[in-house]
Backbone as numpy.savetxt, mean C-alpha at the origin, in Angstrom:
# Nx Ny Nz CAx CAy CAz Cx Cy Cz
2.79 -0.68 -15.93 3.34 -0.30 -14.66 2.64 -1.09 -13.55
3.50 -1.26 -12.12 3.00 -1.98 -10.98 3.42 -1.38 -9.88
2.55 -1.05 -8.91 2.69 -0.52 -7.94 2.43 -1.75 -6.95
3.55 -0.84 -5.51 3.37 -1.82 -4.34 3.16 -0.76 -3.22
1.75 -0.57 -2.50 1.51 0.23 -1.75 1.34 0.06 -0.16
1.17 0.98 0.42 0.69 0.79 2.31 -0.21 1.90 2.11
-1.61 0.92 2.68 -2.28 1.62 3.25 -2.72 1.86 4.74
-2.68 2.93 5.38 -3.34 2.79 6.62 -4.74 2.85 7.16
-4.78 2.10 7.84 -6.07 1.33 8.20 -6.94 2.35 9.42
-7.97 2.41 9.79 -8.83 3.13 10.31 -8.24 2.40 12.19
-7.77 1.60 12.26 -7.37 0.73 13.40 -6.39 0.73 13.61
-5.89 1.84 12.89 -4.02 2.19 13.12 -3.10 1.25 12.11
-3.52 0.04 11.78 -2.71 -0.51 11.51 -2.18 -0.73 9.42
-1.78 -1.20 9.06 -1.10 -1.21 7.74 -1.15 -2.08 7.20
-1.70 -2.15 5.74 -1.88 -3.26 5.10 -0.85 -2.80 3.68
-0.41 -3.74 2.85 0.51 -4.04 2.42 -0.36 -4.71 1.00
-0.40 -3.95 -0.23 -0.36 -4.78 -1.19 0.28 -4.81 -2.56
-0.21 -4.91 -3.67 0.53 -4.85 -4.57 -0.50 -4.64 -6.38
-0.15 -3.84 -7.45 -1.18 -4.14 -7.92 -1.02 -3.43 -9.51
-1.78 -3.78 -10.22 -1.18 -3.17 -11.50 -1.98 -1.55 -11.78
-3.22 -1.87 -11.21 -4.22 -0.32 -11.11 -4.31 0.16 -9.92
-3.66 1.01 -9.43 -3.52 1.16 -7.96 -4.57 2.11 -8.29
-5.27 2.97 -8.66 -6.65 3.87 -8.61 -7.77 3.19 -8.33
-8.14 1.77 -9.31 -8.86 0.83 -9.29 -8.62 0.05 -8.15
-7.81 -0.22 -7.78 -7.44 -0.74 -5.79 -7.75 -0.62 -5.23
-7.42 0.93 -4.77 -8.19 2.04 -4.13 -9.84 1.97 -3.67
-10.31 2.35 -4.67 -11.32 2.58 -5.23 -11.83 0.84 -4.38
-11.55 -0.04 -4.82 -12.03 -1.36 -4.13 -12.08 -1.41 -2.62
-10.98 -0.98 -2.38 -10.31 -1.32 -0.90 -11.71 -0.39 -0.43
-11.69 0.90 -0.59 -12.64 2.37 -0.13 -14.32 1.88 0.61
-14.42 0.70 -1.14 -15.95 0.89 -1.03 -16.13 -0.85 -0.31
-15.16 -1.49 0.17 -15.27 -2.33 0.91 -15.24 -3.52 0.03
-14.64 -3.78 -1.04 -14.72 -5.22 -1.90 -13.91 -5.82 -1.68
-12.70 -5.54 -0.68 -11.56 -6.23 -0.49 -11.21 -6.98 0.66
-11.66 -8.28 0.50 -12.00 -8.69 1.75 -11.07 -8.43 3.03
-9.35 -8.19 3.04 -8.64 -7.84 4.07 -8.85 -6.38 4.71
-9.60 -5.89 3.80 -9.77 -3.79 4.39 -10.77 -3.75 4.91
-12.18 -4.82 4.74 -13.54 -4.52 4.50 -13.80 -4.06 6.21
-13.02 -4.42 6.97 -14.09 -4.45 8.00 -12.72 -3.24 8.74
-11.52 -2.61 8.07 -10.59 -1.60 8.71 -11.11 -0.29 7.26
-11.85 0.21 7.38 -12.36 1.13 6.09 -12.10 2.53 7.00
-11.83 3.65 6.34 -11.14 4.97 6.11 -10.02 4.79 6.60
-9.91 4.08 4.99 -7.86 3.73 4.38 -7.22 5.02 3.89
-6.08 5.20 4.30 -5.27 6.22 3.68 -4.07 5.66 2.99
-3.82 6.32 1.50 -2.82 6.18 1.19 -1.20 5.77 1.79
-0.58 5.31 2.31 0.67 5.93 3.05 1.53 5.72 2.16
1.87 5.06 1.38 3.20 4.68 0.61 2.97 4.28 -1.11
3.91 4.43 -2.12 3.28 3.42 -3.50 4.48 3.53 -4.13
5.06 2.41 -4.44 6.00 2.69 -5.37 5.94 2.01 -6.96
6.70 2.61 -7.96 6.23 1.91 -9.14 6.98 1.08 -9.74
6.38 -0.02 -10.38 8.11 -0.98 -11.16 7.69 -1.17 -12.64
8.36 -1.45 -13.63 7.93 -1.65 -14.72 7.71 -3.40 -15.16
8.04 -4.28 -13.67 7.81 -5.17 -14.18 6.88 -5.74 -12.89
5.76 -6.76 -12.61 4.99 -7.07 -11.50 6.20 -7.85 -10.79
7.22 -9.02 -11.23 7.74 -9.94 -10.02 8.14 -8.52 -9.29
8.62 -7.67 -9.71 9.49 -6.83 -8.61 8.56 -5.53 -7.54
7.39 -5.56 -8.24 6.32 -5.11 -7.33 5.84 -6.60 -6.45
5.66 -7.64 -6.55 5.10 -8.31 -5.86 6.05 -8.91 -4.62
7.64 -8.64 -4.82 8.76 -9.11 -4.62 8.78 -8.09 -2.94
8.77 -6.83 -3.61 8.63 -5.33 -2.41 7.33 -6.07 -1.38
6.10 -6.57 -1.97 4.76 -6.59 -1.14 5.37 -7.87 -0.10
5.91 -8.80 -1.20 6.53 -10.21 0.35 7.35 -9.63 1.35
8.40 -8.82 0.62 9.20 -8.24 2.16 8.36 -7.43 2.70
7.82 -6.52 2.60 7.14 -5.79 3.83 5.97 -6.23 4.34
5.45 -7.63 3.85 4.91 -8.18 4.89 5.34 -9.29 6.24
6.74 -9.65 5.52 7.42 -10.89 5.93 8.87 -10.33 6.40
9.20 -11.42 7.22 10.32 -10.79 7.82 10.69 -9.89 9.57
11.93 -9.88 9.81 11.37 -9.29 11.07 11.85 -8.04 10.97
12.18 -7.10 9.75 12.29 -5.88 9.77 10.99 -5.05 9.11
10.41 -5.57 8.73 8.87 -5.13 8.07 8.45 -3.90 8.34
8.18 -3.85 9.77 7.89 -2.53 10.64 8.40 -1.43 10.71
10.12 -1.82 10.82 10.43 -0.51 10.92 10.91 -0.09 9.27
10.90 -1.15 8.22 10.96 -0.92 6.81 9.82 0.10 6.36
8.93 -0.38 6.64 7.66 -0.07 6.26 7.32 1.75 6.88
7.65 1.77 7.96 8.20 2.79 8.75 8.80 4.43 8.16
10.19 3.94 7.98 10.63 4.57 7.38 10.42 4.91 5.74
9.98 4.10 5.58 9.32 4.42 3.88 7.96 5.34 3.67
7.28 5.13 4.39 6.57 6.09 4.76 6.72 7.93 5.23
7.70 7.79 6.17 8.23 8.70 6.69 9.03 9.78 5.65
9.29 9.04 4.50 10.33 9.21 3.75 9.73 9.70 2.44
8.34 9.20 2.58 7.67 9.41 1.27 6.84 10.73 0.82
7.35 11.24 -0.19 6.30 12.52 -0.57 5.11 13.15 -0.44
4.52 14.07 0.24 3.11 14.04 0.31 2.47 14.07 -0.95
3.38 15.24 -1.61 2.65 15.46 -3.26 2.53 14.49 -4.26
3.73 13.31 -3.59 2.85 11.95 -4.60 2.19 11.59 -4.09
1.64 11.73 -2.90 0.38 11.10 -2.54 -0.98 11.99 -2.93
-0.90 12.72 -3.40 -2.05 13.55 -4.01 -2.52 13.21 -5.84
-1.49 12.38 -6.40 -1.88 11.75 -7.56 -3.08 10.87 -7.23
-3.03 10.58 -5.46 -4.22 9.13 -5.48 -5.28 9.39 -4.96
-5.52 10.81 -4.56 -6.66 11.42 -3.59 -7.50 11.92 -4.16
């Protein structure tokens, strides 16, 4: 399995990645090994979805970083998204 997640950043803002161990991610992003989070740390979950194959998780991470609907994509997916799946990652 591959997940493509948003996390939110301590600076308001949203980072966007993609990954085959999203616990082990986590867990990186948290304790600062990741060089794009290291210096935006108390990340929250916001979004994760799962694919059974990586192009199509990595496929989700290019559009919602790229593009000029990103924001409000990213947005509403969030908005949209379960709290109680977000408690599988907490």
């Amino acid at each position: 399995m591959y997940y493509c997640y948003i996390l939110k950043c301590n600076d308001g803002k949203y980072y966007v990645g993609a990954t085959k161990d999203l616990k082990k991610r986590l867990r990186e992003h948290r304790e600062g090994k990741i060089f794009s989070t290291k210096n935006r740390r108390a990340l929250c979950l916001a979004y994760y979805e799962i694919f059974d194959k990586a192009d199509n998780a990595y496929k989700l991470e290019r559009s919602l970083k790229n593009g000029r609907t990103r924001k409000s994509t990213r947005e509403r997916l969030i908005q949209n998204f379960s709290a109680d799946k977000l408690r599988l990652f907490t």
